[in-house]
Phi, psi and omega in degrees: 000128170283089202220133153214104138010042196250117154139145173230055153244169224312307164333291184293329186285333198281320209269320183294317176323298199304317237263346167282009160263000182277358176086033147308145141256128199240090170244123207269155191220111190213136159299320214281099184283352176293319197254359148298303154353281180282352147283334202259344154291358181239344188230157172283071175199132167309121185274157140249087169310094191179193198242124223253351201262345200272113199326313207278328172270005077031253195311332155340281176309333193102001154003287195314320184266340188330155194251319194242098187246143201228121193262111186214053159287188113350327175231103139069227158300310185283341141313320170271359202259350184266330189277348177291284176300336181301285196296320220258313176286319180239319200113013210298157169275313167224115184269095177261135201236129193249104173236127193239313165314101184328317180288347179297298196261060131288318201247074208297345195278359183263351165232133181179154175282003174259355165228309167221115182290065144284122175265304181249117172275139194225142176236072217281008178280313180296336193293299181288315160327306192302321212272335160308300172318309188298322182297322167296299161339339182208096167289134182086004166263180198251311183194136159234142202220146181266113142229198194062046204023047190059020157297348156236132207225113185256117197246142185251161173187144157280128184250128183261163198319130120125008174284133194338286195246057129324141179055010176259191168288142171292319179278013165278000173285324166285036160259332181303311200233038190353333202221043171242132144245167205175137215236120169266123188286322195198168185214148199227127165197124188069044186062017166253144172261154184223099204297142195254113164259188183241028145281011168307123166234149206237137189224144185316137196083018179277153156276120142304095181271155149203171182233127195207179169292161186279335169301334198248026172277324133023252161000280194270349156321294190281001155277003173229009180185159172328153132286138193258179175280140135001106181303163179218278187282123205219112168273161158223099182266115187112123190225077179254187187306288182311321161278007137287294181302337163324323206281302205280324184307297190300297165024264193297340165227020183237201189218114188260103172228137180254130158260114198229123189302278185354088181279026129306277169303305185310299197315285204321316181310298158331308171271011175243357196240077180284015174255336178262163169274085191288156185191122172277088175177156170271148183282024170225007164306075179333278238290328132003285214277311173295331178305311190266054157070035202293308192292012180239009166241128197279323171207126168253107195245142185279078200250068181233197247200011167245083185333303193282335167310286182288000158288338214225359155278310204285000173276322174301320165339277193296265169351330188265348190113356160327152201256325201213138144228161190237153190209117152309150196184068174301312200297107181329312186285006189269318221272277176346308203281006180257312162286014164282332182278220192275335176289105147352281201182122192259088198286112151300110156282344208249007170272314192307314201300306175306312185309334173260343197272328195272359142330321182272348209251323193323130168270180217064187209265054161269140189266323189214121171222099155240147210296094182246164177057072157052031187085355178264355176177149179225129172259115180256137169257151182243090200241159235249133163239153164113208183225141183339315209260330177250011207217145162256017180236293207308150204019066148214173169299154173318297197307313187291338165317124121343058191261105184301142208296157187071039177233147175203165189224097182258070139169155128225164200259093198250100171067243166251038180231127176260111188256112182287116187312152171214175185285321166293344194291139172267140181287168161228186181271166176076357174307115190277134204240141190244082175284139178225108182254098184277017133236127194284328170333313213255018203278358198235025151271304188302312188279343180274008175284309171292328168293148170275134171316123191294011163272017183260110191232000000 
């Protein structure tokens, strides 16, 4: 596929990564030519020096034949003002727009091809809130991810000393739990996968991915670690878009107090957030932190637009007795070397964010992409179309699938019945199928495995 690019900061840099190991052409569009320069010593993909909204440099980039322009600068406007001449000039087929101003996507009648032809509006402030949220919600995983319209949920936890099955077998967990069922997609130990069978035994501190129904998630949560208690009490240090919309989130059924440098931003806070505690100070204040109880709070999350500011609060966090903290974190290389540490779990916006843009780019029929392990593996839903004669899934069984190696297929979802993958089970059509690919190498055996054969009509 023939994708251009505009912006070579992390999002755009990140995403060319992914997609240029995929047999894509791939071309980036940034004014900054230094950082053209250094993506382009690293990756197989054509650069532009220019202003990504501007016809001629458009035309540069290959505009006229591109299938795909996906605008994920710094601004805004010049994301929309690109999908605009993209459209109105090439003809582009699909426009995806990285929009953060809040007052745009209010007014959703504002994208439409009679006004500004963004076909996917991408929001990484709503994206990492949602993906945050989830993470409260199921106290003690690592990542939770939605699919099927969250009737199915692939949860990672880490597994600990003294947990039911530690040091058992994988397939004595539906002896634990009889009537829960639940497929573990993948096992990550000591940062290696481990495709899991079930004679797979599982040993402490490994990471767990599985997948169950969301009622049945709990459950199989307390067979590989403590169960934690339900959060109640939640800080939120930064009270920027993402730490506001958290605020608004949380608001009605948590005990909230958001911390803000700002007396500006804090007053605004104050009058928009009538559920939270607004509090004027920095989060990196011990004695701050000890005055609103830090050793009663159940979750500290670090959101402000300064990394290293929210590493050394949410450490400080954690030192004081915070029971669990989280830290925002854009620079990749950062997000690892932390979560090795004192930090709980190390939020990447620009892992959520490529995780909903390659949802647009993957070919078949995908629905759901999300980003796992830092981007190093991904779980996909897919749904399976055609009939036994153009399709390579649809009536057969698991076990006969062709499937590329480090892939399992832990669930799949035919309407409003969730079926937990077994080797037997058979797809059918319209079957939405929950896929886990621990080498990304093999992503482009999986969608053509999911495209239909053209005698299919």
């Amino acid at each position: 596929m023939k994708i251009i690019i505009l912006g070579a900061g992390q999002v755009g840099s990140s995403l060319a990564g992914n997609l240029a190991s995929e047999a894509n052409d791939i071309t980036v569009v940034d004014a900054n030519g230094d950082a053209l320069r250094e993506l382009k010593d690293r990756l197989d993909i054509r650069t532009v020096v220019g202003h990504g909204s501007h016809p001629d440099v458009l035309e540069r980039a290959g505009a006229e034949d591109a299938e795909m322009l996906i605008a994920v600068t710094n601004s805004d406007e010049t994301n929309m003002v690109a999908c605009q001449v993209s459209y109105t000039l090439f003809h582009t087929p699909t426009k995806i727009a990285r929009v953060r101003e809040s007052e745009y996507l209010a007014h959703p009648d504002l994208f439409s091809p009679e006004t500004i032809p963004v076909d996917v509006l991408i929001s990484p402030e709503s994206l990492v809130t949602r993906y945050i949220e989830r993470l409260i919600e199921q106290p003690g995983a690592l990542q939770v991810l939605d699919f099927a319209e969250g009737k199915v949920q692939l949860v990672g936890v880490r597994a600990y000393y003294g947990g039911p099955l530690i040091g058992h077998e994988l397939k004595t967990l539906a002896e634990h739990i009889p009537n829960k069922e639940s497929r573990v997609a993948a096992i990550f130990r000591k940062g290696r996968a481990i495709i899991p069978k079930g004679d797979t035994v599982i040993e402490p501190d490994d990471e767990v991915f599985f997948i169950a129904a969301r009622e049945n998630i709990r459950p199989i949560m307390s067979e590989l670690r403590r169960l934690d208690n339900p959060y109640k009490r939640i800080i939120i240090a930064g009270g920027g878009n993402i730490g506001k919309r958290l605020a608004e989130a949380l608001g009605p059924n948590y005990r909230v107090k958001i911390l803000e440098q700002s007396q500006e931003r804090a007053e605004h806070l104050a009058e928009e957030l009538s559920d939270s505690i607004v509090l004027m100070g920095d989060a990196a204040d011990e004695e701050m932190l000890l005055d609103e109880n830090i050793e009663n709070t159940d979750v500290f999350c670090a959101l402000t637009n300064d990394d290293e500011a929210n590493i050394l609060s949410a450490m400080l966090a954690k030192r004081l007795g915070a029971r669990k903290v989280m830290s925002l974190i854009n620079r990749p290389s950062y997000v690892e070397l932390v979560e090795s540490g004192v930090i709980d779990i190390a939020i990447s916006p620009q892992q959520v964010t490529i995780g909903t843009l390659l949802t647009h780019i993957r070919r078949g029929d995908v629905v759901a992409v999300h980003s796992l392990r830092r981007g190093a593996a991904e779980a996909i839903e897919a749904i399976a179309h055609g009939d036994e004669k153009s399709s390579k899934v649809v009536g057969r069984k698991i076990e006969d699938i062709k499937l590329p190696p480090g892939t399992t297929i832990g669930a799949v979802v035919r309407g409003d019945e969730v079926v937990i993958a077994h080797h037997d089970t058979k797809i059918e059509a319209e079957d939405h199928v929950i896929l886990f690919l621990v080498d990304k190498k093999h992503i482009i055996d999986l969608e053509r495995l999911f495209q239909v054969g053209i005698t299919f009509l």
